[in-house]
Backbone as JSON Lines, residues from 0, in Angstrom:
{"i":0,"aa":"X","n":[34.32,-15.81,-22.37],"ca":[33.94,-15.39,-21.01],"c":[35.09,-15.6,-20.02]}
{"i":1,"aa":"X","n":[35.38,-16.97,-20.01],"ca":[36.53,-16.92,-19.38],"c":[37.99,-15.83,-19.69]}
{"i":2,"aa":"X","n":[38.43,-15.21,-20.99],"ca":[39.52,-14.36,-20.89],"c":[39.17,-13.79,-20.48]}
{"i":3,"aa":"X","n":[37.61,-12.83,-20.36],"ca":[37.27,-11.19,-19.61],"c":[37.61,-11.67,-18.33]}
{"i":4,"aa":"X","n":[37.45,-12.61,-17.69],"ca":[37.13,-12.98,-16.18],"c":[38.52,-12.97,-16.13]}
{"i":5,"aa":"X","n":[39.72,-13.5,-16.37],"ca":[41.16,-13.91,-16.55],"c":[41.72,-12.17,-16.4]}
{"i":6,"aa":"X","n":[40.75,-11.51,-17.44],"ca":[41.66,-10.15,-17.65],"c":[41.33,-9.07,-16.86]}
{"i":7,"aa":"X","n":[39.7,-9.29,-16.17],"ca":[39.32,-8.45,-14.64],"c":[40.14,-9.0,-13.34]}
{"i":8,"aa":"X","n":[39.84,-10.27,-13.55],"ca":[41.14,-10.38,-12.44],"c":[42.46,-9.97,-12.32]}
{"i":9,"aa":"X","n":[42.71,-9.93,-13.21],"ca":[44.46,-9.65,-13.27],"c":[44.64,-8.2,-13.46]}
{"i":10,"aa":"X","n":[43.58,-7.36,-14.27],"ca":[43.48,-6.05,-13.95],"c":[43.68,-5.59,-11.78]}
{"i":11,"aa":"X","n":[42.92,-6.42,-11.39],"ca":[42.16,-6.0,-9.97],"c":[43.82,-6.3,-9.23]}
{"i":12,"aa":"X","n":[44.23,-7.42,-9.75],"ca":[45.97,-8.04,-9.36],"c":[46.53,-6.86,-9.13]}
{"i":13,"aa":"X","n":[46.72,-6.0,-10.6],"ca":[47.79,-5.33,-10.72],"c":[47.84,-4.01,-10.05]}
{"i":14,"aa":"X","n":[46.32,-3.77,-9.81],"ca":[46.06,-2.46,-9.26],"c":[46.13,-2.63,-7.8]}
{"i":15,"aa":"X","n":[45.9,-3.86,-7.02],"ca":[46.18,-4.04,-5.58],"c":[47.85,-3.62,-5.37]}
{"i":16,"aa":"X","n":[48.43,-4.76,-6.36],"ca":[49.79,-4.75,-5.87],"c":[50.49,-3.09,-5.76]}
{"i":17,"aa":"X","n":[49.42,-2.16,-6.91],"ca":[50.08,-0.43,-7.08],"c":[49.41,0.03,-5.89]}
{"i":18,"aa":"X","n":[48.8,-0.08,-5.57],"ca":[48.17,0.33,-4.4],"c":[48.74,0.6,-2.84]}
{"i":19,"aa":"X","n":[49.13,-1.28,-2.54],"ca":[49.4,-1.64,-1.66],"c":[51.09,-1.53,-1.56]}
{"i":20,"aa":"X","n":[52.01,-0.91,-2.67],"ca":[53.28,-0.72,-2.52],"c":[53.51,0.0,-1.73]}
{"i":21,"aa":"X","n":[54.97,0.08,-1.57],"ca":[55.56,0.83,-0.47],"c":[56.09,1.66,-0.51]}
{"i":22,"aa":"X","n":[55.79,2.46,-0.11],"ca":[56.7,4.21,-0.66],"c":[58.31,3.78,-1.15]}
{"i":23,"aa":"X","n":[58.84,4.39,-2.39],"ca":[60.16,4.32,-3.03],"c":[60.96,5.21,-2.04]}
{"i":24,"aa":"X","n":[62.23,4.61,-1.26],"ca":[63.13,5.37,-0.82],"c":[63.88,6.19,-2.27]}
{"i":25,"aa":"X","n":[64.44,7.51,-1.79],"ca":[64.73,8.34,-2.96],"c":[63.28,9.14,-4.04]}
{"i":26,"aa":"X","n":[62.45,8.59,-3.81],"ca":[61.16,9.2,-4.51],"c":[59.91,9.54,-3.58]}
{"i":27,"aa":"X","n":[59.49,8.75,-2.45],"ca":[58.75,9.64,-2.14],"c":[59.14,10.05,-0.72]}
{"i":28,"aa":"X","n":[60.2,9.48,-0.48],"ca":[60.63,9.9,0.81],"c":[62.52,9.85,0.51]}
{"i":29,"aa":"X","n":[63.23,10.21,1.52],"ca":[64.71,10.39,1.17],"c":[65.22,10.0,2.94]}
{"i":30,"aa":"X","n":[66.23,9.35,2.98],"ca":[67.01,8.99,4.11],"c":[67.97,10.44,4.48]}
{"i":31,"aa":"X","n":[67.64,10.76,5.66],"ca":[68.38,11.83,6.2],"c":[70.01,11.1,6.98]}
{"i":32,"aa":"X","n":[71.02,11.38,5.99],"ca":[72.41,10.5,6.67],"c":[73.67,11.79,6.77]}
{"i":33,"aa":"X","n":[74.23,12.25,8.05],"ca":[73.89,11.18,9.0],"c":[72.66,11.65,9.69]}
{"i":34,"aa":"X","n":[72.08,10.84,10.93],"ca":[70.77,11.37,10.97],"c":[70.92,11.93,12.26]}
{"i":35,"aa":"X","n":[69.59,12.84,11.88],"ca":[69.42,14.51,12.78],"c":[69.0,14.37,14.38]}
{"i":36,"aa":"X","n":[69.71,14.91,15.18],"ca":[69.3,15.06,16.43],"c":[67.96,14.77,16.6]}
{"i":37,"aa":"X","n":[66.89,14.25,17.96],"ca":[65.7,14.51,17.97],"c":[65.7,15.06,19.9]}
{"i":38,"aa":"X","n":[64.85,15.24,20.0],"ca":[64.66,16.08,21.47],"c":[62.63,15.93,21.92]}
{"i":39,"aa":"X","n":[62.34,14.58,21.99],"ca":[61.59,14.11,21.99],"c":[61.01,12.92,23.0]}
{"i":40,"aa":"X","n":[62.23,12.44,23.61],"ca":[62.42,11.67,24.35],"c":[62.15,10.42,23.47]}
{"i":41,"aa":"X","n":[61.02,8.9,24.35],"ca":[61.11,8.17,23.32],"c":[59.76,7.68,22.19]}
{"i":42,"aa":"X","n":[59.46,9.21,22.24],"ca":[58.37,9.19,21.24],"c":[59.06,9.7,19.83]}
{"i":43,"aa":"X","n":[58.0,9.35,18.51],"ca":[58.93,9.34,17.21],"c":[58.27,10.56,16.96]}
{"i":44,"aa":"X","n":[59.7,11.64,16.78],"ca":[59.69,12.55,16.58],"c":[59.27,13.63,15.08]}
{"i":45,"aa":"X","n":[58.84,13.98,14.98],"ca":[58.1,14.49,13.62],"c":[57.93,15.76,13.51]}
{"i":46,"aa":"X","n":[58.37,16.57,12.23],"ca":[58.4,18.08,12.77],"c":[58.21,18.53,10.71]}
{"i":47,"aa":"X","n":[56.78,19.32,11.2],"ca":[56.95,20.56,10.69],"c":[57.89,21.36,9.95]}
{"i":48,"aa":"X","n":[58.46,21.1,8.57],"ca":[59.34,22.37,7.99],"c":[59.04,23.18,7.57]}
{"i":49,"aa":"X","n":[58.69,24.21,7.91],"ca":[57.57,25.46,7.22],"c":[59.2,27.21,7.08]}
{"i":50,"aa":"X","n":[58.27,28.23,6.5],"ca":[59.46,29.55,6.54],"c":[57.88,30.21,5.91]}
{"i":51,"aa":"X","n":[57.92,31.09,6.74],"ca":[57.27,31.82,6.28],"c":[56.92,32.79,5.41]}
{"i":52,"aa":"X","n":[57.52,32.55,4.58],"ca":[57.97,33.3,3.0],"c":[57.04,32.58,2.09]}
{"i":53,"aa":"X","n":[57.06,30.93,2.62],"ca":[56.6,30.26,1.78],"c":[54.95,29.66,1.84]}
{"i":54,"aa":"X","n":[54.84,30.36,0.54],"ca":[52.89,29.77,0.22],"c":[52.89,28.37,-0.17]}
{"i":55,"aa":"X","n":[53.85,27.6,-0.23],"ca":[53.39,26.28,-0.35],"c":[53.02,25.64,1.15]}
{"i":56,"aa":"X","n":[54.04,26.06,2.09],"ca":[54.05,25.6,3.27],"c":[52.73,26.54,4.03]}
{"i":57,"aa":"X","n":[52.13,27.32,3.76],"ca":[50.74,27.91,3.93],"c":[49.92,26.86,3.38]}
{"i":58,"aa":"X","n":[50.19,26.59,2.36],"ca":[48.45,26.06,1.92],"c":[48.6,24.41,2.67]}
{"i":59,"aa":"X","n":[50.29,24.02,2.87],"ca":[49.91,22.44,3.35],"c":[49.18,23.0,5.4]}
{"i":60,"aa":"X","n":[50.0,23.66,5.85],"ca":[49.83,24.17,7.5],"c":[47.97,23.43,7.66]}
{"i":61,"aa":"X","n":[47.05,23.65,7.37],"ca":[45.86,23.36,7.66],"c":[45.76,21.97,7.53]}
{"i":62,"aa":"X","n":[46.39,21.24,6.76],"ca":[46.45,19.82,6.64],"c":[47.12,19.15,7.96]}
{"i":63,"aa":"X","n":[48.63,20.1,8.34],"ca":[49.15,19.32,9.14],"c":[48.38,19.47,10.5]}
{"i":64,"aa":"X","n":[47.54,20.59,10.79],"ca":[46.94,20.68,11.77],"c":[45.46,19.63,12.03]}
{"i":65,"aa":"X","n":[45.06,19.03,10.74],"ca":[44.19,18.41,10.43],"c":[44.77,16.83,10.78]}
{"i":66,"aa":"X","n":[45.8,16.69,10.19],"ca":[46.92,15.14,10.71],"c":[46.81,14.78,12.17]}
{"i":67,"aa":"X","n":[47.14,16.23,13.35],"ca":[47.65,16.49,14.13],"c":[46.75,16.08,15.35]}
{"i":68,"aa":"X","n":[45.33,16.4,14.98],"ca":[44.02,15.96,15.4],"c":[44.03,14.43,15.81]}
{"i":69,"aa":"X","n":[44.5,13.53,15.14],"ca":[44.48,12.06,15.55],"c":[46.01,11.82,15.73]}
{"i":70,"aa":"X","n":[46.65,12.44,16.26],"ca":[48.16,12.32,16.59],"c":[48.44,10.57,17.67]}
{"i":71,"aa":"X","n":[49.24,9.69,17.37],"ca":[49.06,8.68,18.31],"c":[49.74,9.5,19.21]}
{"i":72,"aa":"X","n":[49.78,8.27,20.58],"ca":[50.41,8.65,21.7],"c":[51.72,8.89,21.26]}
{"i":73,"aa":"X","n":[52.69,7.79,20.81],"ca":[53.81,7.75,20.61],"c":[54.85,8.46,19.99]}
{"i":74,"aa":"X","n":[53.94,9.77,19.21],"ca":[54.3,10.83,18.24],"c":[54.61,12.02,18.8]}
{"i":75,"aa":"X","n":[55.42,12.36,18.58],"ca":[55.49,14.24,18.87],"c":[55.34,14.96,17.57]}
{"i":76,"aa":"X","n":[54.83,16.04,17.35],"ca":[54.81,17.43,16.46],"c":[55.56,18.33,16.83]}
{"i":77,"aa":"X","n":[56.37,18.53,16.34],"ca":[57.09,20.15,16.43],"c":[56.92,20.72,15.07]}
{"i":78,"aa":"X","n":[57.18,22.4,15.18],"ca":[56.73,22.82,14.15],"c":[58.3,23.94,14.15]}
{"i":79,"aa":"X","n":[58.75,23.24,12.88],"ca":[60.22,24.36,12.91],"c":[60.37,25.61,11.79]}
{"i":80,"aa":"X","n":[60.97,26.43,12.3],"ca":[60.57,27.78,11.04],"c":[62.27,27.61,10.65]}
{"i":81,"aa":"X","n":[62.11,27.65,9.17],"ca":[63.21,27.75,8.43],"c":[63.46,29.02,7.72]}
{"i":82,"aa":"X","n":[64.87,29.67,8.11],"ca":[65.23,30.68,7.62],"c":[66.7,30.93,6.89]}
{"i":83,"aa":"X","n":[66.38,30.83,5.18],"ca":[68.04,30.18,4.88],"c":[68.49,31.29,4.46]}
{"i":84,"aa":"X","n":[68.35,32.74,5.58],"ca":[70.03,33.79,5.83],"c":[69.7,34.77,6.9]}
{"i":85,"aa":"X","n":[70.42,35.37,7.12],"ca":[69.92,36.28,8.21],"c":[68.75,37.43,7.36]}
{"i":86,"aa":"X","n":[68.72,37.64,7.0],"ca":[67.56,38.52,6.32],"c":[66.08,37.94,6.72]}
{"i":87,"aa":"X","n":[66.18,36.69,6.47],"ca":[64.62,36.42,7.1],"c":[64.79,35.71,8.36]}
{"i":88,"aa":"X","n":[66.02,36.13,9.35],"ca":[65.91,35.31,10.49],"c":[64.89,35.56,11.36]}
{"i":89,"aa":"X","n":[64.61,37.15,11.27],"ca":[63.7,37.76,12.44],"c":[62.64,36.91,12.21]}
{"i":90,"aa":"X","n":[62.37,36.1,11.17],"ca":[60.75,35.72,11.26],"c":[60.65,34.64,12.3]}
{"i":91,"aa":"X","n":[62.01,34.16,12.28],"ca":[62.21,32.59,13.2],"c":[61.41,33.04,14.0]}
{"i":92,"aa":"X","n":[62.46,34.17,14.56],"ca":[62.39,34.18,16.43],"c":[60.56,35.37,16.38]}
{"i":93,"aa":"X","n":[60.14,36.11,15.4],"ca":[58.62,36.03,15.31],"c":[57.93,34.72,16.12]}
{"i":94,"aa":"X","n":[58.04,33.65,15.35],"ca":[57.36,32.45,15.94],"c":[57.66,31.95,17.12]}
{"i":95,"aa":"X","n":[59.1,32.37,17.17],"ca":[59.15,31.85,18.91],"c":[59.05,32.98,19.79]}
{"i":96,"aa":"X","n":[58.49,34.01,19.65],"ca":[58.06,35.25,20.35],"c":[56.69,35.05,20.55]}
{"i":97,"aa":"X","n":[55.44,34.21,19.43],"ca":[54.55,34.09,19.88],"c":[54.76,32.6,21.17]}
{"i":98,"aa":"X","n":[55.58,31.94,20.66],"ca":[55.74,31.11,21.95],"c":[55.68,31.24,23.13]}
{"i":99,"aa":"X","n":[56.68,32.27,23.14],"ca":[56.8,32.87,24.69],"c":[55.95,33.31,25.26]}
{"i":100,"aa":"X","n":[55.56,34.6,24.51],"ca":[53.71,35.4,24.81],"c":[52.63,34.12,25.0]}
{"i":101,"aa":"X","n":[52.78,32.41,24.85],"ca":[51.61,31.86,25.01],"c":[50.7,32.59,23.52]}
{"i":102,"aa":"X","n":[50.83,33.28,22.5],"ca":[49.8,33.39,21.79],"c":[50.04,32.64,20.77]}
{"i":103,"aa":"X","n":[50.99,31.49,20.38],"ca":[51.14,30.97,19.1],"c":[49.75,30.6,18.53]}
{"i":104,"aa":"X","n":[48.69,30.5,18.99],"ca":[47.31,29.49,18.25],"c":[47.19,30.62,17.63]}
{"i":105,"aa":"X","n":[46.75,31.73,18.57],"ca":[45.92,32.82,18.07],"c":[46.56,33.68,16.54]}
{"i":106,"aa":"X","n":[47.83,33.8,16.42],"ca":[48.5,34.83,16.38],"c":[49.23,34.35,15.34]}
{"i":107,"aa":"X","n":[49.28,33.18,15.16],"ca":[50.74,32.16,14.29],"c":[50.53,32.5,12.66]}
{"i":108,"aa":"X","n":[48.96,31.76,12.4],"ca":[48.34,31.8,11.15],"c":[48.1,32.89,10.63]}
{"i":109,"aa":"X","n":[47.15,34.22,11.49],"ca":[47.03,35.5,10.95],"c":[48.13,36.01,10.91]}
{"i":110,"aa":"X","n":[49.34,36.28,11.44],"ca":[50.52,36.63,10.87],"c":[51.27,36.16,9.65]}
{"i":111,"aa":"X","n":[50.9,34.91,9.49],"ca":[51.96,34.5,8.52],"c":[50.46,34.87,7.36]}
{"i":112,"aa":"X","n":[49.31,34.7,7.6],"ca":[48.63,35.11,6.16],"c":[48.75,37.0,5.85]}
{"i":113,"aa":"X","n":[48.8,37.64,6.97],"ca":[49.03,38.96,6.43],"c":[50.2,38.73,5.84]}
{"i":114,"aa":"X","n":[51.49,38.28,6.57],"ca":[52.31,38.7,5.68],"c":[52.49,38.34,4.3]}
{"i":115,"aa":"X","n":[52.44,37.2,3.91],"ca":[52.3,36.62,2.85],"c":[51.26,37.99,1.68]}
{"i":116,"aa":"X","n":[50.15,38.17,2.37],"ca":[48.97,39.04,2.05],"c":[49.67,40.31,1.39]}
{"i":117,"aa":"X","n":[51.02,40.76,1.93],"ca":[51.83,42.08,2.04],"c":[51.53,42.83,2.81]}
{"i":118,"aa":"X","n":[50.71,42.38,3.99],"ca":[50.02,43.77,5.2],"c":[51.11,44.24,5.95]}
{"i":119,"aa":"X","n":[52.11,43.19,5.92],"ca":[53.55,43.48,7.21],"c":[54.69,43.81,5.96]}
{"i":120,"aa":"X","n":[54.91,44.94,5.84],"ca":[56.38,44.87,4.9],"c":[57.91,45.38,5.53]}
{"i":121,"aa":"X","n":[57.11,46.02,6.72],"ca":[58.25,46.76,7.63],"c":[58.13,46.72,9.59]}
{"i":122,"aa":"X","n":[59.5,46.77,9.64],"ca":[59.24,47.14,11.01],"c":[58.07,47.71,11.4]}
{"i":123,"aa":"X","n":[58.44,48.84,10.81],"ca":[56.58,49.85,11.43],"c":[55.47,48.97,11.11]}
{"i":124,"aa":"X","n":[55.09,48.47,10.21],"ca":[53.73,47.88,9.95],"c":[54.3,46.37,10.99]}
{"i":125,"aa":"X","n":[54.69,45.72,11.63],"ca":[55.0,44.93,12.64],"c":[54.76,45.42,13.7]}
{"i":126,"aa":"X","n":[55.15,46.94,14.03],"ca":[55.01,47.35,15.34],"c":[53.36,47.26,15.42]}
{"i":127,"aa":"X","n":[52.97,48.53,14.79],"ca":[51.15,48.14,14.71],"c":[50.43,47.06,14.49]}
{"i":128,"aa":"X","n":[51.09,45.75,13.92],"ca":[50.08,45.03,13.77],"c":[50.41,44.3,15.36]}
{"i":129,"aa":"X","n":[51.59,44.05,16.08],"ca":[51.62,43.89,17.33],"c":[50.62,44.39,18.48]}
{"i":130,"aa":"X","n":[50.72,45.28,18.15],"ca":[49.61,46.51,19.03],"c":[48.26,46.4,18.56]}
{"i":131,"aa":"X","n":[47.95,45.91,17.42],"ca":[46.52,45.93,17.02],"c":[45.75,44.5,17.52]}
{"i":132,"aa":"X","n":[47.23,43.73,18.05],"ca":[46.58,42.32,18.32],"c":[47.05,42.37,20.13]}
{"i":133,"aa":"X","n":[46.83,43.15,20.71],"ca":[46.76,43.26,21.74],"c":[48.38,43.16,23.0]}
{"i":134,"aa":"X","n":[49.31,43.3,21.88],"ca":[50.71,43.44,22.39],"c":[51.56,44.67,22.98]}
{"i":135,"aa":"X","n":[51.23,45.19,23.97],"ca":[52.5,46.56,23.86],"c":[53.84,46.47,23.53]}
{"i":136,"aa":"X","n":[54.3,47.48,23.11],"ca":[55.62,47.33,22.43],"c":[56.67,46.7,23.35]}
{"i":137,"aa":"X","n":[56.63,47.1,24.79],"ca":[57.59,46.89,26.11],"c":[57.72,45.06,25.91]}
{"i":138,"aa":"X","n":[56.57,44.6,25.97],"ca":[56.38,43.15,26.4],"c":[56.81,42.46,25.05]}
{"i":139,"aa":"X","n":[56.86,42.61,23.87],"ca":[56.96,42.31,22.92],"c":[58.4,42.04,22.63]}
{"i":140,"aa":"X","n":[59.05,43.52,22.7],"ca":[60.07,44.03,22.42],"c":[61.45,42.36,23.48]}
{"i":141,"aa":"X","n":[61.03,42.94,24.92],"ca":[61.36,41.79,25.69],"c":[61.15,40.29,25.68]}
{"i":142,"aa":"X","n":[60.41,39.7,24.79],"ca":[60.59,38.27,24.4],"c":[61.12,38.42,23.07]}
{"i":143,"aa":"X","n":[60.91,38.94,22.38],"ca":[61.57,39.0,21.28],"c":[62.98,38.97,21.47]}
{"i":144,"aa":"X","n":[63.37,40.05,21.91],"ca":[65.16,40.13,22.41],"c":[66.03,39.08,23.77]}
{"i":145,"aa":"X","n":[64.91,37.96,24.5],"ca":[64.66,37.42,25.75],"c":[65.89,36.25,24.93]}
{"i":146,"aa":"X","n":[67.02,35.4,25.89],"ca":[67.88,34.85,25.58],"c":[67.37,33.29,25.09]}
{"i":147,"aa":"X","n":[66.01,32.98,26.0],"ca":[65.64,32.08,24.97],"c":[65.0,31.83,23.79]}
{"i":148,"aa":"X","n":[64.24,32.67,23.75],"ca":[63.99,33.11,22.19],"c":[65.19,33.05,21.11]}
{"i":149,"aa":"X","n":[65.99,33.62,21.71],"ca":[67.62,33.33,20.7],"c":[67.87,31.76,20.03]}
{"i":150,"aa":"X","n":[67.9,31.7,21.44],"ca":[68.28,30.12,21.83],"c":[67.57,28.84,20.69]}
{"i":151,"aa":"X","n":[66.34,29.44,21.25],"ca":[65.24,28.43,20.12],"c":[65.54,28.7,18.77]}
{"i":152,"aa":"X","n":[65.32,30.14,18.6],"ca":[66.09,30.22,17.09],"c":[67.26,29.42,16.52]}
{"i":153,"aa":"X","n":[68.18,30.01,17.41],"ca":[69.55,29.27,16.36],"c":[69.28,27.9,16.18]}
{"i":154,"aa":"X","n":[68.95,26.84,17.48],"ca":[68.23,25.53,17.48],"c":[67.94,25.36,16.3]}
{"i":155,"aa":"X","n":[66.59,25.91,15.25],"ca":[65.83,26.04,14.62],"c":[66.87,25.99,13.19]}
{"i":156,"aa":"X","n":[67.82,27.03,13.56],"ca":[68.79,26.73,12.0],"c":[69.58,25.8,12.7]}
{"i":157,"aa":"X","n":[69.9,25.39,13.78],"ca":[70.96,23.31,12.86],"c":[70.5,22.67,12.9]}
{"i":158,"aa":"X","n":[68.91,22.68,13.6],"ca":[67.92,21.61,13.01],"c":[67.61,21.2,11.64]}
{"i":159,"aa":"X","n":[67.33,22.29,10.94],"ca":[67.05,22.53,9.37],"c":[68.61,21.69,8.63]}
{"i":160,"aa":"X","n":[69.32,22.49,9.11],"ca":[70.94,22.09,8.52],"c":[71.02,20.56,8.61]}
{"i":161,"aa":"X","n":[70.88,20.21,9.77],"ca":[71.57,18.86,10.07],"c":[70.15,18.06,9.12]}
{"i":162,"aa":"X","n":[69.05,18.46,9.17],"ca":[68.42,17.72,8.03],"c":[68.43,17.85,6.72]}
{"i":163,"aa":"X","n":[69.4,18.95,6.44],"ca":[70.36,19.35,5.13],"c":[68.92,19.48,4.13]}
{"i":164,"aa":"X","n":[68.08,20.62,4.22],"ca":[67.07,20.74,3.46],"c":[67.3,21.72,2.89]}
{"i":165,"aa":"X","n":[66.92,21.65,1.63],"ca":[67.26,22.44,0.03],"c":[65.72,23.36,-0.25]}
{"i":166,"aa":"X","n":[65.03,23.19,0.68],"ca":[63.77,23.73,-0.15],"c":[62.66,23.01,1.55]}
{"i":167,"aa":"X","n":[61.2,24.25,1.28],"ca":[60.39,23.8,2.3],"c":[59.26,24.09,1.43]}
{"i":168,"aa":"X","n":[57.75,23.55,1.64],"ca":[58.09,22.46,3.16],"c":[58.47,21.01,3.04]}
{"i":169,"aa":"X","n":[59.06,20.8,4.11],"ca":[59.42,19.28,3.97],"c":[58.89,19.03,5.17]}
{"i":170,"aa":"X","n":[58.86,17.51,5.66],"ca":[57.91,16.87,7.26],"c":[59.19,15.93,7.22]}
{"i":171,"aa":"X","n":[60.12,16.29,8.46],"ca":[60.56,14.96,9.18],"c":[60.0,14.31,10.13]}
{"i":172,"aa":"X","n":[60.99,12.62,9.75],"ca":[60.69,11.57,10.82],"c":[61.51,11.27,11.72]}
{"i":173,"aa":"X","n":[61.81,11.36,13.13],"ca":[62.36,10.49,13.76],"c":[63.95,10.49,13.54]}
{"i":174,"aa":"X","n":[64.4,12.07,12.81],"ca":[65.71,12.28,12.41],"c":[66.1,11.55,11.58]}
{"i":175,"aa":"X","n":[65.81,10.74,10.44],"ca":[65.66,9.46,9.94],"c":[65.42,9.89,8.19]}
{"i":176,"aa":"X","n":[64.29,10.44,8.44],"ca":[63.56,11.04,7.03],"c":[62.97,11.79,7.11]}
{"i":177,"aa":"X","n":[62.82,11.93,5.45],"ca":[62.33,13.32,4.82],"c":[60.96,13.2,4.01]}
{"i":178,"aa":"X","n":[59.87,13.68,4.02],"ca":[59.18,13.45,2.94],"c":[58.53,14.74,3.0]}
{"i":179,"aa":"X","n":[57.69,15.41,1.26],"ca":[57.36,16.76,0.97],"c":[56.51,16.08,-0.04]}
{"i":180,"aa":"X","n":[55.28,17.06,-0.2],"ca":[54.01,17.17,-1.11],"c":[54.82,16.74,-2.73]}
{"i":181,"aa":"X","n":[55.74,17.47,-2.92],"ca":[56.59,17.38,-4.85],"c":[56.97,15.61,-4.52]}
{"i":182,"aa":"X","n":[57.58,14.95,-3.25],"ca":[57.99,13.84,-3.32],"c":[56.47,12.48,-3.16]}
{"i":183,"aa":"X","n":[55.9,13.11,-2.51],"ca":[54.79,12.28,-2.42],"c":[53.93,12.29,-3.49]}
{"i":184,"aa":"X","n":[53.58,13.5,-3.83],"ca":[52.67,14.02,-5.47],"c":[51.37,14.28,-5.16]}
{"i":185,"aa":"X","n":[51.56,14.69,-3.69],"ca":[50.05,15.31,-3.49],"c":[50.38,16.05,-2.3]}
{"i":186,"aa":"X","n":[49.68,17.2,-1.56],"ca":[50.07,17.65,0.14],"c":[49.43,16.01,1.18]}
{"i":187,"aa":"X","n":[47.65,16.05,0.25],"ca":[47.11,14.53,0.96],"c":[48.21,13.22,1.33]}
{"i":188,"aa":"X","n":[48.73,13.3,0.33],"ca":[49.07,11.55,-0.1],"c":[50.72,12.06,1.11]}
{"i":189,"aa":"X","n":[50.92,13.22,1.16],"ca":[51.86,13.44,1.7],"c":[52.25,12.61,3.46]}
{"i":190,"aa":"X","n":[50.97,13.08,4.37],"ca":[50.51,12.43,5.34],"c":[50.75,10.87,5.19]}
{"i":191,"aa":"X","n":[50.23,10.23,3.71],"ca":[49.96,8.53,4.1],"c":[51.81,8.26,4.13]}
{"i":192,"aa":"X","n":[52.21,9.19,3.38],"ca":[53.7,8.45,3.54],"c":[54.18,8.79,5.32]}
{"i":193,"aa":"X","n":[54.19,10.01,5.5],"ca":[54.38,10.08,7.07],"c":[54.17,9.38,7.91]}
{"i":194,"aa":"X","n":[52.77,8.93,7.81],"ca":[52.14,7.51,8.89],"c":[53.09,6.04,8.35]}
{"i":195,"aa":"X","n":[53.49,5.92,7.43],"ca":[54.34,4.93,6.32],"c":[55.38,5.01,7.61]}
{"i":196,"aa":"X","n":[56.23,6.06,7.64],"ca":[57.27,6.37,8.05],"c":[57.47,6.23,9.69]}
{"i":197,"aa":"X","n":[56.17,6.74,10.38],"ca":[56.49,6.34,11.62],"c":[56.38,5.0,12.07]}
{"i":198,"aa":"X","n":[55.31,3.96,11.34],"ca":[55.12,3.05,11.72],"c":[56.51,2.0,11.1]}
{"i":199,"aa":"X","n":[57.23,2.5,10.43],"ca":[58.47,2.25,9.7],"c":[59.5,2.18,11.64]}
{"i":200,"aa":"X","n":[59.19,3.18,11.83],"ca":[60.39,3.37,12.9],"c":[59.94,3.12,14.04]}
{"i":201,"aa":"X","n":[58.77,2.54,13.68],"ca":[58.19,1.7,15.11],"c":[58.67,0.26,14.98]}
{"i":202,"aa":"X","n":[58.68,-0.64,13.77],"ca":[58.98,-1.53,13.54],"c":[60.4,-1.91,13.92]}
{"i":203,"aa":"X","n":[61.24,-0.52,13.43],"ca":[62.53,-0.9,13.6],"c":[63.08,-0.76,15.39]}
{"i":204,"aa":"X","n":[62.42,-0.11,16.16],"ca":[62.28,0.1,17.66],"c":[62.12,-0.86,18.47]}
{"i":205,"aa":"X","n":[61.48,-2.02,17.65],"ca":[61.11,-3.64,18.14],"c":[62.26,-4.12,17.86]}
{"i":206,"aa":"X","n":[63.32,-4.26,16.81],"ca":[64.45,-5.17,16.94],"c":[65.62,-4.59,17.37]}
């Protein structure tokens, strides 16, 4: 009686201590060196790596909006579109065109699921689906081509750069780190490392 009791305990040991570990630098998260601009002021900055090409970064998007819901004070969200050549740049400045228009809620998700879907394959099928969602071409045309729209774009590629990312989606911290669903081993478990991470750079903000 006593070894079962000896060997439930030490079972319950071993599974706290796996439990209660701490995310592996290099495995489930990676040090961004040197580290990346933030534009956040002095809240810990956290951003979104999404491209809209990509269905992985679709199926996590509802999660991060789900994270985003209990956001602390001290946190910012940005959400950055990655585009690695000019061929898919137009999609950047897409997203920061719904910026401008004020329609990003409406407009962000059903675009990126048609396209993904194949409903948008061309200019023309862009122009109409603009117009079908309540855009005339004039107003469109003008944030789209508008100098800050540019602006945000290019932003958008040395953001990506300077966090020297090989692949999306990934979620930075605080210019600091990196962590992604393949490094964490789940999209879920992805989040607990993120919260890992800010409260990481809250700690270090105290000394």
């Amino acid at each position: 009686m006593q070894k079962i009791l000896f060997f439930v305990l030490a079972c319950a040991l071993t599974c706290f201590q796996t439990t209660s570990a701490e995310p592996a630098q290099g495995k489930e998260y990676r040090l961004v060196q040197p580290a990346a601009p933030t534009s956040s002021g002095e809240k810990i900055e956290v951003i979104d790596f999404f491209a809209y090409t990509c269905a992985h970064c679709l199926r996590l998007a509802p999660l991060v909006d789900r994270w985003a819901q209990n956001l602390p004070q001290d946190v910012a969200l940005k959400r950055v579109p990655v585009a690695w050549d000019e061929s898919t740049l137009f999609l950047s400045r897409i997203y920061y065109t719904f910026i401008s228009l004020n329609r990003l809620d409406d407009l962000h998700m059903t675009f990126w699921q048609d396209l993904m879907q194949g409903k948008i394959t061309s200019a023309d099928d862009l122009d109409g689906w603009v117009k079908e969602h309540g855009i005339d071409a004039d107003t469109w045309n003008k944030a789209y081509q508008s100098f800050s729209v540019a602006v945000q774009t290019q932003q958008s590629v040395e953001l990506w750069q300077a966090y020297q990312l090989d692949a999306t989606p990934y979620i930075g911290v605080a210019g600091k780190y990196l962590t992604a669903p393949f490094m964490a081993g789940s999209r879920q478990k992805t989040f607990e490392i993120v919260d890992w991470l800010i409260d990481k750079e809250r700690q270090e903000r105290k000394h």
